[in-house]
N, C-alpha and C positions, 0 to 999 in steps of 0.2 A: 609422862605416864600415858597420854595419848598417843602418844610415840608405839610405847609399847603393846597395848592392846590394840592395833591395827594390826602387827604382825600376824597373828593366828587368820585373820578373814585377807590378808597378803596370798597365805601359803595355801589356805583355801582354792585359792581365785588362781592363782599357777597350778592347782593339781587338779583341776576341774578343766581346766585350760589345754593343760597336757596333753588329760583322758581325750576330749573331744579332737584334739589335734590329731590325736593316734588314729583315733577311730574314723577321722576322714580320711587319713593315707589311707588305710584298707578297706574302706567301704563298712558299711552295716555289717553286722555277725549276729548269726543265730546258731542255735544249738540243733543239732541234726534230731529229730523224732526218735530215733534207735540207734542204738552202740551196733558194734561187731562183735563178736566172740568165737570162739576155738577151744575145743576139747581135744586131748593128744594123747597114743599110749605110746610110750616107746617102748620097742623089741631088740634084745640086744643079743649075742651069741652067750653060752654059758661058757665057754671054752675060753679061759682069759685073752690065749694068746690069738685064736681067733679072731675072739671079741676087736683086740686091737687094731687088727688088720682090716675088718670090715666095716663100714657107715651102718648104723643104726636104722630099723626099719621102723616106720612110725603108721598106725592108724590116725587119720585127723578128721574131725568134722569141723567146717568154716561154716557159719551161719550170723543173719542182720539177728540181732535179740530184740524183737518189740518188747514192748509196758505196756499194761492193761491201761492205767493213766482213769482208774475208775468204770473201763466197760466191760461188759460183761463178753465173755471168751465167748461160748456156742451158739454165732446168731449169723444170720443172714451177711451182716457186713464185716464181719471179724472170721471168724471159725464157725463157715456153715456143714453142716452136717450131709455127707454123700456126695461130697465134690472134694476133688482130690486140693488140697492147701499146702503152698509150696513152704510150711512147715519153717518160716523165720519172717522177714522181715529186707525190704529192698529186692539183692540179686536172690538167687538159688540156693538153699542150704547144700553143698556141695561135701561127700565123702570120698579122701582121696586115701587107700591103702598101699604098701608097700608087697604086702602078704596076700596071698589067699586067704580068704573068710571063710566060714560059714556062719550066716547072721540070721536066727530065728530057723532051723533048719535049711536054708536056702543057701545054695553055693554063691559066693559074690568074688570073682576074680580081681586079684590085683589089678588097682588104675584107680579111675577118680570117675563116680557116679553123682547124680542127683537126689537128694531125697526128698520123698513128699512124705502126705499123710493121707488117707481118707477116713475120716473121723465118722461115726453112727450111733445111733443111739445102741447097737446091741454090742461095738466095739470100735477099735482103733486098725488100722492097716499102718503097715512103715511100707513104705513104696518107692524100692532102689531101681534107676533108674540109667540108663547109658546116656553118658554124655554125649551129645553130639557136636560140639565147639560151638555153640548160640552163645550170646551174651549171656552174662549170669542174670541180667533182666530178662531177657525172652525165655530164657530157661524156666525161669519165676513163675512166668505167668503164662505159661499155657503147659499142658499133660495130653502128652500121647499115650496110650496105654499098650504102642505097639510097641517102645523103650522099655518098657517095664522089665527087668531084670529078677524080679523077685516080688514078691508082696504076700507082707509076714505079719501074722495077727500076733500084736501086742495084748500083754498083760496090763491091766488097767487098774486104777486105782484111787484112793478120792485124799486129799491133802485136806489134815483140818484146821491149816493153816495157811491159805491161797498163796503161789509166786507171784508176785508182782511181773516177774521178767521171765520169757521164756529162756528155758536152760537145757541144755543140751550135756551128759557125764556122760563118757568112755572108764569105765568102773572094772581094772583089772583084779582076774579072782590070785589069790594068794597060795591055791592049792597045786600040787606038785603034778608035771606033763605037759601036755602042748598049753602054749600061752590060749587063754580064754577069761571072759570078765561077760560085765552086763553093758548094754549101749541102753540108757535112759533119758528120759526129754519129759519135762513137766512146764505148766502154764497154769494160772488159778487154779482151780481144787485138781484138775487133773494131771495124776502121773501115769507114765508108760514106759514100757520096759523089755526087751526080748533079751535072747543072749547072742555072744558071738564067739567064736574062737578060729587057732590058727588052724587052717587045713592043712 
């Protein structure tokens, strides 16, 4: 009988044994502060036989997704107010299109831009910007305003029930003629919103 009830604190002490063994081949692990995410539309021919013949054109935005993680969005060390904020988390929120835009009234040619934000107390700016091949870190954190390609006052709006995570929607509209939808980004109470379609 003693026999037997050693086994359970046996299997214990091999699987606690394992863990640690494992975990010194790879060193220490921790969990990154922010995920990635991507929002996508894809554009396709209406023309079947077209359709087949051609690769599909996609609008994408690539952005780091921070967590509030309990603090508050509009301050000094998070989301200050009249400094342009490279609007994710880690590299550059980066918009890369297949198509010509027009995003909030402003023409935005096919290729892959930078987005910011300049947040205010009286509103929101989207601030598309030329790539210029910098790291998606150097890209992050610094704003020339001589890049600026556009900057387009968002619609604003208050959530009464805060994101946790910053989210970024490519929101296509369902009504008939050239493809067009909403480009959205929310973060605690605050959402924002312009529109965009094909040129």
């Amino acid at each position: 009988m003693r026999y037997l009830s050693a086994l359970p604190a046996l299997a214990l002490s091999a699987t606690i044994a394992t863990s640690l063994g494992a975990q010194g081949a790879h060193g220490a692990m921790r969990v990154a502060p922010s995920g990635q995410a991507i929002t996508e539309v894809v554009l396709t021919l209406v023309d079947s036989a077209a359709r087949a013949a051609a690769k599909p054109s996609k609008i994408r935005i690539d952005y780091g997704q921070p967590h509030l993680r309990g603090r508050a969005l509009l301050t000094d060390s998070l989301v200050p107010y009249d400094k342009a904020w490279r609007t994710g988390a880690n590299g550059a929120t980066m918009l890369t299109t297949d198509v010509d835009l027009v995003i909030g009234g402003s023409n935005v040619p096919k290729g892959t831009y930078v987005l910011q934000t300049m947040p205010s107390r009286t509103g929101w700016k989207l601030l598309v910007q030329k790539e210029m091949g910098a790291s998606p870190m150097a890209a992050a954190m610094s704003y020339d305003p001589a890049l600026d390609i556009a900057r387009i006052d968002m619609r604003q709006s208050t959530l009464s029930a805060p994101l946790e995570s910053l989210t970024f929607w490519l929101i296509p509209s369902r009504q008939p003629g050239s493809p067009k939808g909403e480009l959205r980004m929310a973060w605690g109470a605050v959402a924002l919103a312009t529109d965009w379609s094909v040129k």
